[in-house]
VMD Tcl script that builds the backbone (N, CA, C; Angstrom):
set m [mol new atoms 225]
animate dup $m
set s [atomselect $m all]
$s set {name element resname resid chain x y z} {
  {N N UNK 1 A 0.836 -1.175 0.000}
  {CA C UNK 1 A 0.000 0.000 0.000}
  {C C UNK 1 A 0.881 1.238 0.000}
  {N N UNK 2 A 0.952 2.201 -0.806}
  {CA C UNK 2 A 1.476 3.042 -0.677}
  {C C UNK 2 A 0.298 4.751 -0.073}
  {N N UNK 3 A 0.961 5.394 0.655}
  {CA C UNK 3 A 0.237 6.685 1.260}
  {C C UNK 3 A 0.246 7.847 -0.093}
  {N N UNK 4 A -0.444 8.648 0.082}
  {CA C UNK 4 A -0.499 10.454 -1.217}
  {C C UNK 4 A 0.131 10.960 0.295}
  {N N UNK 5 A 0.585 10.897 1.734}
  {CA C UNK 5 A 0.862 11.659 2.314}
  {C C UNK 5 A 2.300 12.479 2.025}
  {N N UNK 6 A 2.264 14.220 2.576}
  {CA C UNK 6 A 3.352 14.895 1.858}
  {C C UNK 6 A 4.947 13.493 2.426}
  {N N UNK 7 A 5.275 13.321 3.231}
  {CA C UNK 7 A 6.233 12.851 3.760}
  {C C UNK 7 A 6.916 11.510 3.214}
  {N N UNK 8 A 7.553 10.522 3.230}
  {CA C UNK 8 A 8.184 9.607 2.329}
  {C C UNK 8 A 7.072 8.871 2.794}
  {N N UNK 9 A 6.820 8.041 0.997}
  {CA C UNK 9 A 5.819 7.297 0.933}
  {C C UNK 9 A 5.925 5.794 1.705}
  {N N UNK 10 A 4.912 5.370 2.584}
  {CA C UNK 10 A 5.347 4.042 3.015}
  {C C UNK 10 A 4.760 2.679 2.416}
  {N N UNK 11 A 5.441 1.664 1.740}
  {CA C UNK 11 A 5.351 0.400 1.196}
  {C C UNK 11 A 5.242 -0.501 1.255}
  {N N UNK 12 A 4.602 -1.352 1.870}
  {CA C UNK 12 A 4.320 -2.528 2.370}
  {C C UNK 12 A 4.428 -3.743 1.265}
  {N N UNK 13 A 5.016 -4.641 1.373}
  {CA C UNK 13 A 5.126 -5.833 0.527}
  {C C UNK 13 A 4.511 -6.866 1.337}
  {N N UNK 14 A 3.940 -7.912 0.294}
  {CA C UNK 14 A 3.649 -8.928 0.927}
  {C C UNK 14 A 4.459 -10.211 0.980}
  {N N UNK 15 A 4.643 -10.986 1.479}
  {CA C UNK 15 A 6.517 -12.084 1.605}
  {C C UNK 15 A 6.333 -12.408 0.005}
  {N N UNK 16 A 5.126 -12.617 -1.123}
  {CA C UNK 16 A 5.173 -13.391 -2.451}
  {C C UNK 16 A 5.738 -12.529 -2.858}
  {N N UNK 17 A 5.440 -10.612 -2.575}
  {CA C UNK 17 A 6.538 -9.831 -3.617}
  {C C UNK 17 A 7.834 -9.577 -3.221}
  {N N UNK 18 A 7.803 -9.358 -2.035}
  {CA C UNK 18 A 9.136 -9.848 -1.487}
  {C C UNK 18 A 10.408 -10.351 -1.804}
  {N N UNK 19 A 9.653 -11.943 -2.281}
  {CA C UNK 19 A 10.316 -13.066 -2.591}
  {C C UNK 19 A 10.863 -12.478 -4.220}
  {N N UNK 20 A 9.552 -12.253 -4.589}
  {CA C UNK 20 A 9.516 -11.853 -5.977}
  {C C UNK 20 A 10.759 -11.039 -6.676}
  {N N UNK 21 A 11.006 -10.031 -5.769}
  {CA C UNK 21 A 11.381 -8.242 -5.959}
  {C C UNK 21 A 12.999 -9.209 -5.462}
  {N N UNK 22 A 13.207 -10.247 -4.427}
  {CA C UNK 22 A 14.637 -10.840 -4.106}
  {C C UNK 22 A 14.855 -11.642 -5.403}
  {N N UNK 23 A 14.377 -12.103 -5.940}
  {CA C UNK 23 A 14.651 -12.718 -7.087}
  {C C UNK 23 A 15.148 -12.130 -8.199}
  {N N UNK 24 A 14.182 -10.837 -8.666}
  {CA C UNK 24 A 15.073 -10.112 -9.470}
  {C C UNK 24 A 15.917 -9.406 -9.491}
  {N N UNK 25 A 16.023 -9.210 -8.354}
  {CA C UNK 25 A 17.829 -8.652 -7.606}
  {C C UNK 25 A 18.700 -9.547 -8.151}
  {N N UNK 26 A 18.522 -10.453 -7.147}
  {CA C UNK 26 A 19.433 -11.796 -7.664}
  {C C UNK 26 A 19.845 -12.113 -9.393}
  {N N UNK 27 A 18.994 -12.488 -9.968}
  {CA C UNK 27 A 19.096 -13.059 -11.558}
  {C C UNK 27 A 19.848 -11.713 -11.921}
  {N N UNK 28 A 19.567 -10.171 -11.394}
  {CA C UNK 28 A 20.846 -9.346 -12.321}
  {C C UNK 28 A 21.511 -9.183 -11.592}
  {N N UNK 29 A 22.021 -9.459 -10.711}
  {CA C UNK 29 A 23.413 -9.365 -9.974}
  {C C UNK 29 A 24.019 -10.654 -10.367}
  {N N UNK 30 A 23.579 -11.742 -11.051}
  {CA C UNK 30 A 24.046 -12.935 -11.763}
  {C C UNK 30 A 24.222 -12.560 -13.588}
  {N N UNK 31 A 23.313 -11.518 -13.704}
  {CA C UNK 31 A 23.702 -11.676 -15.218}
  {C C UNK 31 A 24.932 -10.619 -15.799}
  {N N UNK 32 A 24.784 -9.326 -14.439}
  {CA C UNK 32 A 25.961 -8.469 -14.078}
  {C C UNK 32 A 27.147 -9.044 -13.896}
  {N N UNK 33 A 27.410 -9.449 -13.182}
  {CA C UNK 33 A 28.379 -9.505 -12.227}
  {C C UNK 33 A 28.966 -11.541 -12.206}
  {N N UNK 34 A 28.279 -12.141 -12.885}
  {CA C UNK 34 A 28.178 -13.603 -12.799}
  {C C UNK 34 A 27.975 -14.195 -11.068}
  {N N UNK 35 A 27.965 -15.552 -11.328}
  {CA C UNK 35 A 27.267 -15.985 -9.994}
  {C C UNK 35 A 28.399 -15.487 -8.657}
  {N N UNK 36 A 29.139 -15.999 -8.425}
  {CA C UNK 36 A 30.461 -16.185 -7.450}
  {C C UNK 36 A 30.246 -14.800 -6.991}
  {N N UNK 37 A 30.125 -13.267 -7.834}
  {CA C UNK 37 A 30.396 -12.118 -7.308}
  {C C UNK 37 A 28.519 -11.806 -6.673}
  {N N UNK 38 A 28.082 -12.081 -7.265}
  {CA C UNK 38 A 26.391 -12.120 -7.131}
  {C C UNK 38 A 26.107 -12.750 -5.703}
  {N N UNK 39 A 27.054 -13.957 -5.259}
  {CA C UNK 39 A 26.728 -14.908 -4.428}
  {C C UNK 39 A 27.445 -13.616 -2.922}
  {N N UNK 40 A 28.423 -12.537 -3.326}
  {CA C UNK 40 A 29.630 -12.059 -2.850}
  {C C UNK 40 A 28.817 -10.892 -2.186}
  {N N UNK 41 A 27.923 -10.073 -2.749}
  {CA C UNK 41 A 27.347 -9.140 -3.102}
  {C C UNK 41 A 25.800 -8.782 -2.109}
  {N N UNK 42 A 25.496 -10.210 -1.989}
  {CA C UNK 42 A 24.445 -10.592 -1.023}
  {C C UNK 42 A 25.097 -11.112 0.361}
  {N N UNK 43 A 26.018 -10.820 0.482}
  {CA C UNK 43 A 26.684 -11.177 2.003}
  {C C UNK 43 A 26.207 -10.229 2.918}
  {N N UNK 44 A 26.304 -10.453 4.188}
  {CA C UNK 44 A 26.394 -9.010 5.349}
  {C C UNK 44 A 27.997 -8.574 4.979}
  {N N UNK 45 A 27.583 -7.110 5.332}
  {CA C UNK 45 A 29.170 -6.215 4.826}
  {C C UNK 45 A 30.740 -6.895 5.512}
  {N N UNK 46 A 30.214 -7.373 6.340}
  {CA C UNK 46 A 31.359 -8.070 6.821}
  {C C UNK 46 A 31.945 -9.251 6.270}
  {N N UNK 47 A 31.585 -9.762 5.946}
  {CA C UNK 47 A 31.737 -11.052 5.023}
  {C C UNK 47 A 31.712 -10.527 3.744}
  {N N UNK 48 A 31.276 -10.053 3.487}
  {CA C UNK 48 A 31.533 -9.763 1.660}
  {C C UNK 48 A 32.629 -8.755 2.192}
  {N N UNK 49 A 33.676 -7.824 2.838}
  {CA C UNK 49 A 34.579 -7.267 2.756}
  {C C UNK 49 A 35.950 -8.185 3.075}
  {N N UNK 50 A 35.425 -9.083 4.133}
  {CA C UNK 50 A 36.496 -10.638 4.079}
  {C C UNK 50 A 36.853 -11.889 2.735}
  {N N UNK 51 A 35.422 -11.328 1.874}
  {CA C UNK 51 A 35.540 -12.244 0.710}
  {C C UNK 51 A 36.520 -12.133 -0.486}
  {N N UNK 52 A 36.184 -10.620 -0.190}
  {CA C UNK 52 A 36.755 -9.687 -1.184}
  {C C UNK 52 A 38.095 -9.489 -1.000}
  {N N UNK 53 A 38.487 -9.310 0.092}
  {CA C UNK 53 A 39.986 -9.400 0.820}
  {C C UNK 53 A 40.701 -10.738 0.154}
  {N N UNK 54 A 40.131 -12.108 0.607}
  {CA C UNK 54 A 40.338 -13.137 0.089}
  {C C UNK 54 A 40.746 -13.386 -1.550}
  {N N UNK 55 A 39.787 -13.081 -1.568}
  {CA C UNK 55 A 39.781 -12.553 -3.495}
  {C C UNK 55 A 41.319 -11.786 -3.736}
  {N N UNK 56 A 41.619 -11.046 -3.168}
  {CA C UNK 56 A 43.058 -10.089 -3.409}
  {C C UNK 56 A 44.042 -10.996 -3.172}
  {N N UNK 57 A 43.792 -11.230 -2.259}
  {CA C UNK 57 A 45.444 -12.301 -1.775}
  {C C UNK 57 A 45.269 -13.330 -2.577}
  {N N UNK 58 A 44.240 -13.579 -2.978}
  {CA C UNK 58 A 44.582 -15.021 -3.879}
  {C C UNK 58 A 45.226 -14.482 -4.853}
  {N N UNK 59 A 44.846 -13.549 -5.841}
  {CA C UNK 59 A 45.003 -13.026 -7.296}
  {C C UNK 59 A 46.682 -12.492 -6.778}
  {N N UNK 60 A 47.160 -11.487 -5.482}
  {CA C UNK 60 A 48.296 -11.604 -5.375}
  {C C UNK 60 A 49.256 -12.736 -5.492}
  {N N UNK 61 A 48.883 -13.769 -4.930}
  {CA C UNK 61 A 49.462 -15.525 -4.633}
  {C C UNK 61 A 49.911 -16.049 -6.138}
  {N N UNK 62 A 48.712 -15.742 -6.863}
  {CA C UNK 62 A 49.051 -15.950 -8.208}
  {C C UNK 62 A 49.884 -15.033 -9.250}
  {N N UNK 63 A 49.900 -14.221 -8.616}
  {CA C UNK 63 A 51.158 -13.255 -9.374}
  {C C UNK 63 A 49.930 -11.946 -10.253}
  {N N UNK 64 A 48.939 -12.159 -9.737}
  {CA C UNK 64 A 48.591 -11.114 -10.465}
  {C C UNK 64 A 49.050 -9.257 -10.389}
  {N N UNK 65 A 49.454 -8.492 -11.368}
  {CA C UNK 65 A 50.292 -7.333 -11.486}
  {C C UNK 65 A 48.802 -6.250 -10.858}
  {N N UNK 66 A 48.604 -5.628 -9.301}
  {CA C UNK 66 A 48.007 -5.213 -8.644}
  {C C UNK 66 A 47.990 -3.533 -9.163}
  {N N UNK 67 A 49.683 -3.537 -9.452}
  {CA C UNK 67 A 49.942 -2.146 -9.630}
  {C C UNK 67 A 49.178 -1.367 -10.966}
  {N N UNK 68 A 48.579 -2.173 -11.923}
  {CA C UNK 68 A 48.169 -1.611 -13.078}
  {C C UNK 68 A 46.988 -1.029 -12.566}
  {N N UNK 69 A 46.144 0.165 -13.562}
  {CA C UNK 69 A 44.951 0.502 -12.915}
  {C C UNK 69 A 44.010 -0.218 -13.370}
  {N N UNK 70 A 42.682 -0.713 -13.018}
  {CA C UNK 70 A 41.785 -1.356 -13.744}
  {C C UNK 70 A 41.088 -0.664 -15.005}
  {N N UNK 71 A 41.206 -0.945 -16.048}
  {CA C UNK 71 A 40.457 -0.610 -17.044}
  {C C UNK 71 A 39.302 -1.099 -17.437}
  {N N UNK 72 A 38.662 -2.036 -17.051}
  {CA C UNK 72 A 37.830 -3.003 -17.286}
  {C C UNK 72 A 37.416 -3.518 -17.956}
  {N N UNK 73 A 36.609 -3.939 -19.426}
  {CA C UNK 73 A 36.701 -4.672 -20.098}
  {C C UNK 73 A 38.635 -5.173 -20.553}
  {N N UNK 74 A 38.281 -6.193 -20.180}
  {CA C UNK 74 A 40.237 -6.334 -21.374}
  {C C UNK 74 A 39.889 -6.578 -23.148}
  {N N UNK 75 A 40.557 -5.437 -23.474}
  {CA C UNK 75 A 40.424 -5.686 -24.761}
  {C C UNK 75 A 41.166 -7.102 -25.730}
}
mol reanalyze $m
mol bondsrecalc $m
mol representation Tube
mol addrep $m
C-alpha cells in the first residue's frame, strides 16, 4: 500500500513480492556480475569485505600485477 501523504511514501510488501522483488535482484546481480560475485554481493558487509579481501590475496598468490589501474573490459 502506498500513502499520497506529503512525507516519504510508506510500502508494504507482501513475503510473495518480497520473494519476488529478491529474485530479481538476484538473476541481475548474476547476469551483471556472474554468480560467485552475485553470491559475494548478497553477504552481510562483513563477510563480503572478508571475501573480497580473500579474493586479493589469492590473485596476489598468483602473481597477479596489482599495480596496473583497472580498465575493465580487457580488450
Amino acid at each position: 500500500m502506498i500513502t499520497d501523504s506529503p512525507s516519504a511514501p510508506i510500502v508494504t510488501l507482501t513475503a510473495k513480492q518480497r520473494r519476488n522483488l529478491t529474485k530479481i535482484m538476484r538473476d541481475y546481480h548474476v547476469r551483471a556480475f556472474g554468480e560467485e560475485l552475485a553470491r559475494i554481493n548478497f553477504l552481510p558487509e562483513p563477510l563480503r569485505k572478508q571475501a573480497v579481501a580473500e579474493m586479493i590475496d589469492h590473485a596476489r598468490h598468483k602473481g597477479v600485477d596489482l599495480t596496473r589501474p583497472a580498465l575493465g573490459v580487457t580488450p
